[in-house]
C-alpha positions in Angstrom: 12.4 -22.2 1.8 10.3 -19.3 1.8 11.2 -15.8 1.4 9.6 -13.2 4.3 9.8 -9.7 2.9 10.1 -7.4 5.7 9.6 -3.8 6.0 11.5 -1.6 9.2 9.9 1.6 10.6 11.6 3.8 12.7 9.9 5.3 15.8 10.2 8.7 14.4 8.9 8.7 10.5 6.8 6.3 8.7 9.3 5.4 5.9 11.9 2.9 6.0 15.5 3.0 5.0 14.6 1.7 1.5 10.7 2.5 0.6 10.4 -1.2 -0.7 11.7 -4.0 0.6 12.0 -7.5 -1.6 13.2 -9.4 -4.3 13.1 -8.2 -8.3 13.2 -10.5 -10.8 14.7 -9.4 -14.4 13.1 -10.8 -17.4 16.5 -10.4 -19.2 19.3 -12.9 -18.7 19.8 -15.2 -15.5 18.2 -18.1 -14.6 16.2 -16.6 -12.0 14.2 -15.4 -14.9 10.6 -14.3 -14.5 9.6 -11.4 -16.6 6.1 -12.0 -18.7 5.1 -12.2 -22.5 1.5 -12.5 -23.9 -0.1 -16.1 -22.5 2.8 -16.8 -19.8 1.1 -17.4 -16.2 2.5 -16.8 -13.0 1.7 -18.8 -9.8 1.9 -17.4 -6.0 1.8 -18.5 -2.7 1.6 -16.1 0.0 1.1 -15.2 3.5 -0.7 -11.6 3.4 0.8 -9.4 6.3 -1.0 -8.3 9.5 0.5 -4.9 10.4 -1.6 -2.0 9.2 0.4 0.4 7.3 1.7 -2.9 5.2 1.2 -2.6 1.8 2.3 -5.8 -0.4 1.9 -6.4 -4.0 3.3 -8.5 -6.6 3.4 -6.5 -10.0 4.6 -5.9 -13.6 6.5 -3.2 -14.7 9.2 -2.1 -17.7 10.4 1.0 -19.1 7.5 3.3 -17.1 5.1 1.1 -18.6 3.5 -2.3 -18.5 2.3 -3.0 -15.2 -0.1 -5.1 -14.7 -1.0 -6.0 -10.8 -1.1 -9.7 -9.7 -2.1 -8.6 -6.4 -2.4 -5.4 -4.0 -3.2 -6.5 -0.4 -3.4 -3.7 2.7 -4.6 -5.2 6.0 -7.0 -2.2 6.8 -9.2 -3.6 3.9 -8.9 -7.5 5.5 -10.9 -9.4 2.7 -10.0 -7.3 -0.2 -7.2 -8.0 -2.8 -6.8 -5.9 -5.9 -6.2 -6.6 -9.4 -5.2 -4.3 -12.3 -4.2 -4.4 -15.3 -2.6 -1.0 -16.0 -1.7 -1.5 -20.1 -5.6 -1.9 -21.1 -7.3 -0.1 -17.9 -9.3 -2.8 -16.0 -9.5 -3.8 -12.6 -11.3 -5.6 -9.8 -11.8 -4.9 -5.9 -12.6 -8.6 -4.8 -14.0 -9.8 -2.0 -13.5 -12.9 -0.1 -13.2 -14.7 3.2 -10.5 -16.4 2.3 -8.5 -13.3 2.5 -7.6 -11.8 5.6 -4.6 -10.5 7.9 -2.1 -13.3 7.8 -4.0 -15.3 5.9 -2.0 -18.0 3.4 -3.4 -18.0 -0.2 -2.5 -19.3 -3.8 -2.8 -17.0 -6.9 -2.7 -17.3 -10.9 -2.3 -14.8 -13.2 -2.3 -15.9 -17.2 -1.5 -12.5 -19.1 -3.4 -12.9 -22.5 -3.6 -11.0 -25.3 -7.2 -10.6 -25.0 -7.4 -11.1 -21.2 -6.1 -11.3 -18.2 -7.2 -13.3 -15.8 -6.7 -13.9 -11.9 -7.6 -16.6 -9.5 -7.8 -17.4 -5.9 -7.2 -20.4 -4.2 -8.5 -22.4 -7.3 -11.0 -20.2 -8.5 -11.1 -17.6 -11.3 -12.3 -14.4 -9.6 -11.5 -12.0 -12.6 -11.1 -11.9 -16.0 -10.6 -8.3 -17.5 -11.4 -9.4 -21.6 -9.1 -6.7 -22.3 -5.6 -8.6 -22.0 -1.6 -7.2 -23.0 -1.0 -6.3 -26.6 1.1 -9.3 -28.6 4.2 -7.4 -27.9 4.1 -6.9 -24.0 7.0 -8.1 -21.4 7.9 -6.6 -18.3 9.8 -7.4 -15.1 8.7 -9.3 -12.4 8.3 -7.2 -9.0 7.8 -8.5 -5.4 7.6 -5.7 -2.8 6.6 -4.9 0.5 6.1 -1.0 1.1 4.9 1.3 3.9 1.8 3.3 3.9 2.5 7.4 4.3 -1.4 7.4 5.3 -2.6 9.3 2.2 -4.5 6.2 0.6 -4.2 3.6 3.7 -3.4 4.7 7.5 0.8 4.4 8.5 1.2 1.7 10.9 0.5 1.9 14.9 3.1 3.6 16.3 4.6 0.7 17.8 5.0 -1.2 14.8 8.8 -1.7 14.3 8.5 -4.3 11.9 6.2 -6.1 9.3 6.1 -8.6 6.6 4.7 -11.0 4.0 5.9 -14.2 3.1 6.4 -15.7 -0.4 6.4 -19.4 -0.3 6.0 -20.4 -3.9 6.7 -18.1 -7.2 6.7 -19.8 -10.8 6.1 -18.1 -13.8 5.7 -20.2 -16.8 6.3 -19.1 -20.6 4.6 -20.6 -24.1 6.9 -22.1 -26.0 6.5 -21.2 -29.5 5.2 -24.9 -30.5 1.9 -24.2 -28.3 3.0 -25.8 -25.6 4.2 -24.4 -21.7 7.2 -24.3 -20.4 8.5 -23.4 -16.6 10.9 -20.6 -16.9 11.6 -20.1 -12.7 11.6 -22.1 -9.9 10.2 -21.5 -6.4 11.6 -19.2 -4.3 13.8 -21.6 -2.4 17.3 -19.8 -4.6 17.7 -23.0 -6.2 18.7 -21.8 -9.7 
């Protein structure tokens, strides 16, 4: 089962009840465990969202710190998806026809020590050669927020609703004998 993120607007402001809407994944404790280390991946796949004013990103964060983006998307840029990594500065504005309002796509992210690197349905479209120092972990966060319009324009005023859709979310860790091991499962809520 797929998880739609959804994002209300009211008729009179551009800012929803809660700014972000989603699901957060701790990478302390449960077994819905999906924080990162040095040379864990993460896999994705996604539905962008149509609506301008969307913005949807799945990102890293812990303690103020650590954040590195697996993906920024705003419709009123249709073929662009963003990549940064935050802890080393590096980043990428990339291009592609496969990416597009409503579009569905798959992405990888392997955080290395000495890079990290993205891909896009299959195909490596950035590697930073910077990477996440030996010690990093953060937290796992899926979001869906509203533009205010400073960077990207609010949505139409008769947008009431908006979403993106997370079909498939696995993150998986090195074990310490050099081999890979799945530490979540997709995002059907099957422990």
């Amino acid at each position: 089962m797929a998880r739609s993120i959804r994002a209300m607007t009211s008729p009179t402001t551009w800012c929803p009840t809660a700014h972000t809407a989603g699901q957060a994944y701790s990478a302390q404790g449960d077994d819905r465990t999906a924080g990162g280390t040095p040379g864990c991946s993460l896999e994705a796949r996604i539905r962008l969202p149509k609506e301008v004013g969307a913005w949807a990103a799945i990102w890293t964060w812990r303690d103020g710190d650590q954040q590195i983006d697996v993906f920024e998307y705003h419709p009123d840029n249709p073929d662009l998806l963003e990549s940064t990594n935050h802890v080393r500065r590096a980043n990428r504005y990339h291009h592609d026809e496969a990416v597009r309002p409503a579009a569905r796509v798959d992405l990888r992210t392997v955080f290395g020590s000495r890079s990290v690197d993205w891909w896009l349905n299959g195909r490596r479209v950035f590697a930073d050669g910077r990477g996440v120092n030996r010690t990093w972990y953060a937290h796992l966060i899926v979001n869906l927020s509203v533009c205010a319009g400073r960077y990207h324009p609010p949505p139409q005023p008769e947008t009431t609703e908006m979403s993106y859709e997370v079909s498939h979310l696995v993150v998986r860790r090195p074990m310490t004998t050099g081999t890979s091991v799945e530490a979540t499962t997709s995002t059907d809520g099957a422990g």
